[in-house]
BAVO-301440 format. One record per residue (C-alpha): residue in three letters; x, y, z. Coordinates in steps of 0.02 Angstrom, whole numbers. Example, Ala and Ser with C-alpha at 12.3 -4.5 7.8 and 13.67 -1.06 7.14 Angstrom:
2
> residuo/px/py/pz
> ALA/615/-225/390
> SER/684/-53/357
//
This chain:
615
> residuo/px/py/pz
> UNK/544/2282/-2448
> UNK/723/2300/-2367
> UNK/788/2463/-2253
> UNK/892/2517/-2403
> UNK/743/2501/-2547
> UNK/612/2637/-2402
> UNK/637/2822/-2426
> UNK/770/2877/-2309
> UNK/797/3023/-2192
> UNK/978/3029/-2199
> UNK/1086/3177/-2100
> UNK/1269/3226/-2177
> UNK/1345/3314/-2040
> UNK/1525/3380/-2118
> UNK/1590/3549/-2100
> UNK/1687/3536/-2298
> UNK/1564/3603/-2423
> UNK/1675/3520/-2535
> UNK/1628/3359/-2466
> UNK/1467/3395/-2428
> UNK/1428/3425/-2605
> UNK/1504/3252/-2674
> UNK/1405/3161/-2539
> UNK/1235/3238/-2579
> UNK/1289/3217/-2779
> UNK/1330/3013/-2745
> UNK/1177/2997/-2641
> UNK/1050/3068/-2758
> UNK/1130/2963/-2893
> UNK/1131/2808/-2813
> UNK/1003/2681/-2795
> UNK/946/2742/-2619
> UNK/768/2816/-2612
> UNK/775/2969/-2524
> UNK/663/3056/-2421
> UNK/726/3178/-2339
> UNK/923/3247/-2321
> UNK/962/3343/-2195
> UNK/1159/3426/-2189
> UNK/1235/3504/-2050
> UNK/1414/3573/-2024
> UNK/1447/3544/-1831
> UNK/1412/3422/-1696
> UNK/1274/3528/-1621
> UNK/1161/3571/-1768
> UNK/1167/3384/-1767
> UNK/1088/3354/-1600
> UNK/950/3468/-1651
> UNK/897/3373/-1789
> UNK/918/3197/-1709
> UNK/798/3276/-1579
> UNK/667/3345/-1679
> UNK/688/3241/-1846
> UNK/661/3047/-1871
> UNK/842/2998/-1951
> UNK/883/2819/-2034
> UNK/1074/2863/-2064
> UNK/1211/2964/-1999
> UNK/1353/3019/-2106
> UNK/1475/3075/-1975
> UNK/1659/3181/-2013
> UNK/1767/3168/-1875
> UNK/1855/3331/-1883
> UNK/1712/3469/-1831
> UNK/1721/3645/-1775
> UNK/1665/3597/-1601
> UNK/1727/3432/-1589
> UNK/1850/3325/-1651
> UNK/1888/3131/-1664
> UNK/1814/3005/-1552
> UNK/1725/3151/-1449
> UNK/1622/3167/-1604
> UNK/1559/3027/-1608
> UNK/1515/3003/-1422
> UNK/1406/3172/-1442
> UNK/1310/3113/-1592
> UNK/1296/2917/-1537
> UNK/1179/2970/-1369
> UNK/1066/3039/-1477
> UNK/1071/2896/-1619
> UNK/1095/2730/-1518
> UNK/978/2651/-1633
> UNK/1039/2734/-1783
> UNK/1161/2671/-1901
> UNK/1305/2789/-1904
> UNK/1451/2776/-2031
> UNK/1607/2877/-1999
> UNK/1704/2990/-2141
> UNK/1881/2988/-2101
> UNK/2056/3028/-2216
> UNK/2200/2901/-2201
> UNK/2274/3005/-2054
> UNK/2150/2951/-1942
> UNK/2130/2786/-1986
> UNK/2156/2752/-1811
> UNK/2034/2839/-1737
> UNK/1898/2773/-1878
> UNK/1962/2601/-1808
> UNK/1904/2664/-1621
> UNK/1732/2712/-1671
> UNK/1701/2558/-1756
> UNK/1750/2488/-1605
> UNK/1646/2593/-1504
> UNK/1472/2558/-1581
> UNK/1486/2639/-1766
> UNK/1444/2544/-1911
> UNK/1568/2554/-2064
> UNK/1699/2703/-2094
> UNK/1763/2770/-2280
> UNK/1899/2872/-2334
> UNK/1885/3034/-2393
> UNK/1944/3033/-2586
> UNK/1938/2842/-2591
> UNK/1748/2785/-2588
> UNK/1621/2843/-2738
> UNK/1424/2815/-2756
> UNK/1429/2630/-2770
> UNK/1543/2609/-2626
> UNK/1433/2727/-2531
> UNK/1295/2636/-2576
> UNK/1358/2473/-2529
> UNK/1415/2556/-2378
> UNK/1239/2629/-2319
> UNK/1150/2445/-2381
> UNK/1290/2353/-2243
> UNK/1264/2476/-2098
> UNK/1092/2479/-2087
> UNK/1068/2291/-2114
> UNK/1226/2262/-1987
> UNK/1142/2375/-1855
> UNK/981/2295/-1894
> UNK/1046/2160/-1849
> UNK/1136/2211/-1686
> UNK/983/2268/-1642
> UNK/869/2115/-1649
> UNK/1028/2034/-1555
> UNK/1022/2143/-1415
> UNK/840/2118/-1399
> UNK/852/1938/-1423
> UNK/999/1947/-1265
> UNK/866/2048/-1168
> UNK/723/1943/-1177
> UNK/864/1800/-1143
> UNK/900/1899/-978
> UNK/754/1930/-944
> UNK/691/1733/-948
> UNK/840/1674/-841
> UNK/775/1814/-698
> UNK/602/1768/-707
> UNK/633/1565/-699
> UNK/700/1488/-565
> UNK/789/1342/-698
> UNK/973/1362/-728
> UNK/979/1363/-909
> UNK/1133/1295/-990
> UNK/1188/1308/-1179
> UNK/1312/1184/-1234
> UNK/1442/1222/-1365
> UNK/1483/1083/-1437
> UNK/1636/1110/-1560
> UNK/1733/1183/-1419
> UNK/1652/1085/-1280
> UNK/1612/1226/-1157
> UNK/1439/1261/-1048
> UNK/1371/1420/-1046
> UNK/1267/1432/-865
> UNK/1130/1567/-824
> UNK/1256/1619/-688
> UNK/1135/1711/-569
> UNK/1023/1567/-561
> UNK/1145/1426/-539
> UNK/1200/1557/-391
> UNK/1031/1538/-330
> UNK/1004/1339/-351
> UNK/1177/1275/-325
> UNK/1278/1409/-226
> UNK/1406/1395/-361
> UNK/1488/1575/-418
> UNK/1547/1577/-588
> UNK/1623/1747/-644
> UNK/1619/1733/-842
> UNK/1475/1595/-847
> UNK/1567/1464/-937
> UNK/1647/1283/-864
> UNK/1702/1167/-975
> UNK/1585/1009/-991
> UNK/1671/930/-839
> UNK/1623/1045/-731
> UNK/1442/967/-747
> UNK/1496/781/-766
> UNK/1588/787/-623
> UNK/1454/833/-499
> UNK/1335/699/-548
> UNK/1292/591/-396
> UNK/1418/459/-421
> UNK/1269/311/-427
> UNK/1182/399/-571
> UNK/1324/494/-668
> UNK/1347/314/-790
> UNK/1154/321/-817
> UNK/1138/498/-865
> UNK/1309/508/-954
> UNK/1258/361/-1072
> UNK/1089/450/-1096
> UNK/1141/615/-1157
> UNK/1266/545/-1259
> UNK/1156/411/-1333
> UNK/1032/556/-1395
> UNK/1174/652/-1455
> UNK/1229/522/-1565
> UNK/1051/468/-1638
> UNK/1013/607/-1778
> UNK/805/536/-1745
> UNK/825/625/-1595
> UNK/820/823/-1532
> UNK/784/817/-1349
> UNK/846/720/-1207
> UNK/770/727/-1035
> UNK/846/637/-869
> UNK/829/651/-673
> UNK/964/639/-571
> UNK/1051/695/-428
> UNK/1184/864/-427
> UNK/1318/896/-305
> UNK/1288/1092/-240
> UNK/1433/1191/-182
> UNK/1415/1171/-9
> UNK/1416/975/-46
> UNK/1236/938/-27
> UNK/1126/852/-175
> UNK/987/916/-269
> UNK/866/813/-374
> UNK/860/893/-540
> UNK/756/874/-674
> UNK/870/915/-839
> UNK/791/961/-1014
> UNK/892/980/-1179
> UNK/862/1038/-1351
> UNK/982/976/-1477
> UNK/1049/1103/-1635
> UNK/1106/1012/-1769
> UNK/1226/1063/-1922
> UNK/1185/952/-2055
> UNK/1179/785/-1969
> UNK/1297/826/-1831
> UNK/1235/907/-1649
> UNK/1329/1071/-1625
> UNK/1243/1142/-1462
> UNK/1118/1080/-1341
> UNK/1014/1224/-1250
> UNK/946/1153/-1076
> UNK/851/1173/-910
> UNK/895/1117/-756
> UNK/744/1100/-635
> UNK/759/1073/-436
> UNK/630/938/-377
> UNK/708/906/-227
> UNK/549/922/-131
> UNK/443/844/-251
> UNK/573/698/-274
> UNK/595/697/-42
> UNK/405/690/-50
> UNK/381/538/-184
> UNK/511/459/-72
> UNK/421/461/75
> UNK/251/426/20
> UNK/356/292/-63
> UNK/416/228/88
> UNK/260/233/182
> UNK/178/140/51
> UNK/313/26/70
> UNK/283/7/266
> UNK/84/1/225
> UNK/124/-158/102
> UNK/241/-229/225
> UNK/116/-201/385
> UNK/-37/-257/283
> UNK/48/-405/175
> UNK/151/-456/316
> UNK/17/-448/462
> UNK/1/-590/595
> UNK/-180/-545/569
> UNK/-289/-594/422
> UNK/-332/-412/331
> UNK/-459/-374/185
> UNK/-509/-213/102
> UNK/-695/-216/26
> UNK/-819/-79/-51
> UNK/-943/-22/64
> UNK/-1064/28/-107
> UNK/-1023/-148/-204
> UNK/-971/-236/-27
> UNK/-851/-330/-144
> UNK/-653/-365/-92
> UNK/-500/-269/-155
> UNK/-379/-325/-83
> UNK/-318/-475/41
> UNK/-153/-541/143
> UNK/-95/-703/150
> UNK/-137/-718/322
> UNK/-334/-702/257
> UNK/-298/-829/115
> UNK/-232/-968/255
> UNK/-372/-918/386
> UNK/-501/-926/246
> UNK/-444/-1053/139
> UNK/-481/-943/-20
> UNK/-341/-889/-134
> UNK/-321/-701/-170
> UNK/-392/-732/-357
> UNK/-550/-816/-263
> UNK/-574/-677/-146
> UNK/-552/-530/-282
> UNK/-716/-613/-347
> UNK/-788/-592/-201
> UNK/-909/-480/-72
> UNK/-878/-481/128
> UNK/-1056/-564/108
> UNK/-982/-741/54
> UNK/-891/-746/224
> UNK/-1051/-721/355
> UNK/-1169/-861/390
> UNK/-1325/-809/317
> UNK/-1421/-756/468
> UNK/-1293/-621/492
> UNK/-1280/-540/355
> UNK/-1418/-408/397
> UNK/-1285/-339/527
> UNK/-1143/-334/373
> UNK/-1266/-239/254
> UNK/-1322/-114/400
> UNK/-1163/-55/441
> UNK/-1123/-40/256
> UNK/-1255/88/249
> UNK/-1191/188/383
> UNK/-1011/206/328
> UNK/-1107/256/166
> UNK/-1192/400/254
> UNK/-1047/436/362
> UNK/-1135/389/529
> UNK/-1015/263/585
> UNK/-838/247/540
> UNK/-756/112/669
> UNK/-820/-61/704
> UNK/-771/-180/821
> UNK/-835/-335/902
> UNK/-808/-524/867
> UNK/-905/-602/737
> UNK/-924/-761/655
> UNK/-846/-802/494
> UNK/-872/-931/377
> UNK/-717/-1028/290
> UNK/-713/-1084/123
> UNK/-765/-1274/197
> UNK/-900/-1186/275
> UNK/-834/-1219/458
> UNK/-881/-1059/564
> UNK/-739/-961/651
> UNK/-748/-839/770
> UNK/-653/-685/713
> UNK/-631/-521/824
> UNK/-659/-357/706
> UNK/-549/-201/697
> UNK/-630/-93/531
> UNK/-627/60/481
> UNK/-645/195/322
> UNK/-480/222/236
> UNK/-443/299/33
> UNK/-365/160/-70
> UNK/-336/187/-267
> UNK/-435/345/-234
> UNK/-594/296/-174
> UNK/-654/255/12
> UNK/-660/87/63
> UNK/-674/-16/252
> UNK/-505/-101/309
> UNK/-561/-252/389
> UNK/-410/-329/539
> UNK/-478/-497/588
> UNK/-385/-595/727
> UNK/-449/-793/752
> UNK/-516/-793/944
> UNK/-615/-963/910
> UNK/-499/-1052/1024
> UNK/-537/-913/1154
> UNK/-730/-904/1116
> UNK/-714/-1111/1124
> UNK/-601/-1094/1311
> UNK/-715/-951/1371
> UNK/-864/-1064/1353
> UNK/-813/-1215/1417
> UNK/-730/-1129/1569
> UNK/-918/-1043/1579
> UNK/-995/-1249/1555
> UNK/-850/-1282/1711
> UNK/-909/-1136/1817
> UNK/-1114/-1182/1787
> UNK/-1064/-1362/1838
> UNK/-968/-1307/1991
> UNK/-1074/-1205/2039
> UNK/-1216/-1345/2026
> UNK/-1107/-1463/2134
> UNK/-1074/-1297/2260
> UNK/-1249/-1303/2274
> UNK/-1304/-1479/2279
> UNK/-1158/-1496/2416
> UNK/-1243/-1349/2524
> UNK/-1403/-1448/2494
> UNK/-1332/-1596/2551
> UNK/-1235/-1491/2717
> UNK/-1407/-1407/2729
> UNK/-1517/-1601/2755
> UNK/-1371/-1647/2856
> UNK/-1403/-1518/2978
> UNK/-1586/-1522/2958
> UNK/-1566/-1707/3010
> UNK/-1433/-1680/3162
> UNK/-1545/-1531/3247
> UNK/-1704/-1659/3231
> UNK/-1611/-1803/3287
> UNK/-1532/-1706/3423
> UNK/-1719/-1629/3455
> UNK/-1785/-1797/3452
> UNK/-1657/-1898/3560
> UNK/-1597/-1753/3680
> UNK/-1727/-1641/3703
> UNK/-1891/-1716/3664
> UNK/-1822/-1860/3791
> UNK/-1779/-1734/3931
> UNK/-1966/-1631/3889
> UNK/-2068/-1803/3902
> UNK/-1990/-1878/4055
> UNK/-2021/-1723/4127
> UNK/-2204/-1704/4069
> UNK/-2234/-1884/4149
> UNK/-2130/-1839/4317
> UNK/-2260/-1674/4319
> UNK/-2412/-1793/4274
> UNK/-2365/-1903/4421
> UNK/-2315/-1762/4531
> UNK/-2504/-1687/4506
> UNK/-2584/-1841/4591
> UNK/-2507/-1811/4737
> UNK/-2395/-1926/4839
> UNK/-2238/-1928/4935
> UNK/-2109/-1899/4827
> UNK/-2201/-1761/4718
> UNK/-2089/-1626/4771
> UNK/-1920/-1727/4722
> UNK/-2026/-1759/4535
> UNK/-2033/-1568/4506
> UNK/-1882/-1537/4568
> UNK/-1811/-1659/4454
> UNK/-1967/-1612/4297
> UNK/-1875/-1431/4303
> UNK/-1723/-1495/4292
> UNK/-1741/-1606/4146
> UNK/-1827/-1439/4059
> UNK/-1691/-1335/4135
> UNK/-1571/-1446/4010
> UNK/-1682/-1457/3864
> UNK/-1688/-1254/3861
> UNK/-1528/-1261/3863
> UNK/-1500/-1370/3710
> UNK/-1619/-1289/3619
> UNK/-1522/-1118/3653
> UNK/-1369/-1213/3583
> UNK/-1434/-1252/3457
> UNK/-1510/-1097/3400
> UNK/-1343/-1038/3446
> UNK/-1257/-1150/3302
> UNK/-1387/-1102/3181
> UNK/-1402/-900/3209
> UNK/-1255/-789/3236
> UNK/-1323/-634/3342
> UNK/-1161/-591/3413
> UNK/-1081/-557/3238
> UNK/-1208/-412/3228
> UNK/-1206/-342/3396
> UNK/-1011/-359/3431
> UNK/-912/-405/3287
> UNK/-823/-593/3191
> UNK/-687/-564/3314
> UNK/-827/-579/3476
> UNK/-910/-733/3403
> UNK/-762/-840/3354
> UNK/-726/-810/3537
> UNK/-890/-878/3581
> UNK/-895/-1008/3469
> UNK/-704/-1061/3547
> UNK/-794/-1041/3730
> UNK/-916/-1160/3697
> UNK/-819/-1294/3610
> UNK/-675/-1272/3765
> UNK/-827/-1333/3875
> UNK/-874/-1467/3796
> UNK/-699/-1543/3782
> UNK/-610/-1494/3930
> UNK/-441/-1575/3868
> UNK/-431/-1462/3735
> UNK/-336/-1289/3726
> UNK/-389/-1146/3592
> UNK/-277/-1008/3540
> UNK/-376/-864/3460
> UNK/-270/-699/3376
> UNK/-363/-565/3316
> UNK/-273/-405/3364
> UNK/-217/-355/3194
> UNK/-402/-379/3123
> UNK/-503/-229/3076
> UNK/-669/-271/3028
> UNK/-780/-97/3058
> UNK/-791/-77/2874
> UNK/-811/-262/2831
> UNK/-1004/-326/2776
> UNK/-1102/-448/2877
> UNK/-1110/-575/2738
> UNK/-936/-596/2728
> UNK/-909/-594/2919
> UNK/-1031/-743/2915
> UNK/-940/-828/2782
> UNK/-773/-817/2872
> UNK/-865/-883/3027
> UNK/-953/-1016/2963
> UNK/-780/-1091/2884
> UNK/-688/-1057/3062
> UNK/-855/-1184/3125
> UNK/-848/-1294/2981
> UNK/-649/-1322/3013
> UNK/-675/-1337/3201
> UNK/-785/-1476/3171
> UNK/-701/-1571/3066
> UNK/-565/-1564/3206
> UNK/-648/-1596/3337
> UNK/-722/-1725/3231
> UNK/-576/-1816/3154
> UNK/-404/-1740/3200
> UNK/-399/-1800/3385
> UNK/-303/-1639/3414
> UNK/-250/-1578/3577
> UNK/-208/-1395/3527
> UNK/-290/-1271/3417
> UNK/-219/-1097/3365
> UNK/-342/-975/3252
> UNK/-255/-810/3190
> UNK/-364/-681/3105
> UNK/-283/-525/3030
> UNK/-307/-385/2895
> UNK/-134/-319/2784
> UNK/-161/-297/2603
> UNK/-272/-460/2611
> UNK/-402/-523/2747
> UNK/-306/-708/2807
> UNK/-389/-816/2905
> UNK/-278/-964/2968
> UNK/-323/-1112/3083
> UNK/-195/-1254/3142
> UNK/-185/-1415/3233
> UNK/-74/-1513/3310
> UNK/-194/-1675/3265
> UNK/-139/-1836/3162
> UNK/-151/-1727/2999
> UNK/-231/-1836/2836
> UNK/-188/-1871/2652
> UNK/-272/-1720/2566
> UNK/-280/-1837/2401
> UNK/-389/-1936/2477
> UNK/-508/-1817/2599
> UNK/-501/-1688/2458
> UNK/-688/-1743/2417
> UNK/-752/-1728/2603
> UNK/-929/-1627/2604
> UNK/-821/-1513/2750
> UNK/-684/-1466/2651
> UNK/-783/-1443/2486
> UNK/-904/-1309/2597
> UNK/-724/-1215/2658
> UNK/-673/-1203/2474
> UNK/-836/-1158/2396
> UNK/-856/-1012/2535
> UNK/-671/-965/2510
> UNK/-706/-952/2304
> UNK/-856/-873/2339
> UNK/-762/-720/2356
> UNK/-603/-724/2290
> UNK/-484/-820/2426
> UNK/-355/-915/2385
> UNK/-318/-1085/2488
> UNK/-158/-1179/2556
> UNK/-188/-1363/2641
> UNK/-22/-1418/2733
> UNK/-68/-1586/2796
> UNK/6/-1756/2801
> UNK/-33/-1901/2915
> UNK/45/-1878/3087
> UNK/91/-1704/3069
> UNK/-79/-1597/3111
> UNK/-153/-1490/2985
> UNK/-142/-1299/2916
> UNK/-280/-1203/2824
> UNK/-212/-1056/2755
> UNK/-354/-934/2672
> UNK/-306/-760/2594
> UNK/-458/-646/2533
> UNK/-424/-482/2408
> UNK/-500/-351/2498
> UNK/-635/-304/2364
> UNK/-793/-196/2347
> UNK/-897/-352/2397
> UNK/-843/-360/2563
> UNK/-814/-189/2596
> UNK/-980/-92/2671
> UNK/-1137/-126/2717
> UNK/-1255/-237/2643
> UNK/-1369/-306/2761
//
């Protein structure tokens, strides 16, 4: 049922009774169905019942006792903003009937020139035309009202003349752009599309526009804000057709600018995680610590391997351990399950696709991939190491067999010197003096003269003995120092070869932290390289220096015929120097050549096994 077909409260407010009699006569005869009429004469009587009475209509004369024209209306319209009001004017104020329209009223008649039907049709119009108004206001409010409480700029597009219509408060807010009546033509938007996607979106839009399957087009693209910076937007349109033609498209624009900065980046990084894992040096697999199978391989895996990535995606890190190892594989497995143990590292060996063994050193650890956890396995080939390592280990067992089969050897040599020397020097002198005391006991003439000459000859096998003992045992290194008994050792050597002269510097050596074991070894190479002078250089002059900077140096030079280290670089003697030099660290230099004398040149790193004592 329409307004105009309800009972009707209507109020007649006109001061003519004249009037107000026609007007009640054409309303009662018309088609309206009344309810309730209420008539007034002035403007205030009026108010009172608009008040205290629920009115559909307002018949309205101009010309009251208390007001008159346009100030009529204004009095009765705040109290009937949602009522329909139609003015009553005569032609002389056709003008001000005009006014009121313009002002908010509804329809005007003439006085004298309208009847029932007219008023009928008159009443039907207003009420359906402020109806109407009505619904359109509250449509505009809840329009309003959406634009404030959405952060989108929404955009209607008018089609026939070509111009936007912008939510102007929010395209403040998003864009910084001001726009005083909320309209731009359609350039205004085309023109600050991000150059390198304005041909993309501009074909889209239209390309929707001009397909009649179509009602919504959707696009992402970059738009220039008023202080020249770019926003990613996400745009949404509805299309409104007219028969098969599009006459308006009502959109969204959407800032994603941090959700667009954001898929960049994790873009990127997953670009720079590709690039690092793909492009790695290092072979790199990603397996399933529950199924233990692969994910995911490099090429550098696939050539270290020799499996393709198809063959390894079929595939557990069990296929590449030697059998007896796999116990380790499926332990730690279990404890990335349980979250003891998230890193492992060590070097393990791997098995290729020929099944040759490798030796791989292992960087892994738990990382998400395609949303689950898995173990990221680096591998770096270190057989060549593990292969260098060992036979440099094979090299140091079998020097250090020859070090000691040489010391051996040094050791019999020695043995067989001090018994030859106690066998053809001493145990001479002892037994020709144990007969000379024999004879000397049975008495005779000359038994004085064969003790005299008995203590002599033990007199001078004491003292070989003591030299002896003195070559063998090093007491003086204890009681006063290396520095003390290479001076002894030079003493004794001067008086045995009187021809000789011995320079000994020691003034820049500090040895009071210095261990006995390494004093010992420093002196026996200072005797070992005396002998072999004495020995085989025919020197005349000897100079020793001794001194402590950043590194202990020990150096010993002779002015003797020198040799051709090529060939003596085998001699038992120099073997013993270098053995006792490596023994802790020292580095050598030999400067010898035939016919220019000879220079050993030792340097030890002063290091925590020579430092302190020990003995």
């Amino acid at each position: 049922m329409s307004d105009t077909q309800q009972p009707l409260s209507i109020l007649i407010v006109e001061d003519n009774p004249g009037d107000m009699f026609l007007l009640e006569e054409w309303i009662r005869a018309s088609a309206l169905s009344v309810n309730k009429l209420y008539k007034v004469t002035n403007t205030a009587q009026a108010v009172t019942v608009l008040q205290l009475q629920e009115i559909n209509l307002v018949l309205l004369d101009l010309s009251l006792p208390d007001s008159d024209g346009l100030q009529s209306y204004h009095l009765i319209s705040q109290y009937a903003e949602s009522i329909p009001v139609i003015v009553l004017t005569g032609l002389i104020d056709m003008e001000m009937a005009l006014e009121t329209m313009a002002s908010g009223a509804q329809d005007y008649l003439i006085k004298g020139e309208f009847d029932e039907k007219l008023l009928y049709k008159s009443i039907q119009y207003s009420i359906e035309r402020k109806r109407n108004q009505e619904t359109l206001l509250e449509s505009n409010e809840r329009y309003r009202f959406a634009i404030r409480a959405t952060t989108d700029v929404i955009w209607d597009w008018n089609m026939d003349t070509n111009e936007l219509y912008w939510g102007a408060e929010t395209m403040n807010a998003m864009f910084g752009y001001i726009l005083p009546d909320s309209i731009t033509p359609i350039g205004f938007w085309e023109d600050r599309i991000h150059p390198e996607d304005k041909e993309r979106v501009l074909r889209s839009i239209y390309a929707a526009i001009h397909d009649e399957t179509q009602t919504q087009w959707r696009e992402e693209y970059r738009f220039r804000k008023a202080d020249g910076t770019y926003a990613y937007i996400q745009d949404k349109g509805y299309m409104l057709y007219k028969g098969a033609t599009v006459t308006r498209m009502i959109g969204a624009m959407q800032d994603i600018t941090e959700r667009k900065l954001a898929e960049i980046k994790l873009r990127n990084s997953e670009e720079r995680f590709r690039n690092l894992f793909f492009d790695n040096p290092m072979a790199i697999y990603i397996w399933d610590v529950h199924t233990m199978r692969i994910h995911e391989v490099n090429g550098t895996a696939e050539k270290e391997y020799g499996y393709s990535r198809e063959e390894f995606l079929n595939m557990t890190v069990l296929d590449i351990r030697p059998p007896e190892e796999v116990h380790m594989i499926m332990e730690y497995a279990r404890r990335a399950k349980m979250g003891i143990e998230n890193r492992l590292e060590g070097i393990w060996r791997h098995r290729k696709k020929n099944g040759e063994l490798m030796y791989m050193e292992i960087f892994a650890h738990q990382i998400e991939f395609n949303g689950g956890q898995v173990i990221m396995t680096i591998a770096n080939n270190v057989t060549e190491k593990v292969k260098l390592e060992k036979k440099l280990q094979e090299e140091r067992m079998l020097k250090q067999k020859e070090i000691t089969e040489a010391v051996i050897r040094v050791q019999e040599k020695e043995r067989y010197e001090i018994s030859k020397e106690l066998h053809d020097n001493v145990n001479q002198q002892l037994t020709v003096a144990m007969m000379y005391i024999a004879t000397a006991q049975k008495g005779g003439d000359n038994h004085q003269e064969l003790l005299r000459q008995s203590s002599g000859f033990i007199f001078n096998g004491i003292e070989e003995i003591r030299k002896l003992s003195k070559a063998l045992v090093t007491p003086l290194i204890k009681d006063f120092g290396l520095a003390k008994a290479i001076d002894g050792l030079v003493e004794d050597i001067l008086l045995a070869n009187e021809s000789m002269t011995i320079d000994f510097f020691a003034d820049a050596f500090y040895e009071e932290d210095i261990n006995y074991e390494f004093k010992l070894n420093i002196f026996r190479i200072v005797q070992e390289q005396m002998n072999n002078i004495i020995k085989h250089a025919q020197a005349s002059h000897i100079t020793i220096e001794l001194y402590r900077q950043k590194n202990i140096t020990l150096s010993i030079q002779d002015n003797g015929k020198g040799f051709n280290p090529a060939e003596k670089r085998k001699g038992i003697g120099l073997n013993n120097i270098v053995s006792r030099a490596e023994l802790y660290g020292g580095t050598i230099e030999l400067k010898t050549s035939p016919g220019q004398g000879c220079r050993l040149h030792i340097a030890f790193p002063a290091t925590s096994d020579m430092i302190g004592e020990t003995m």
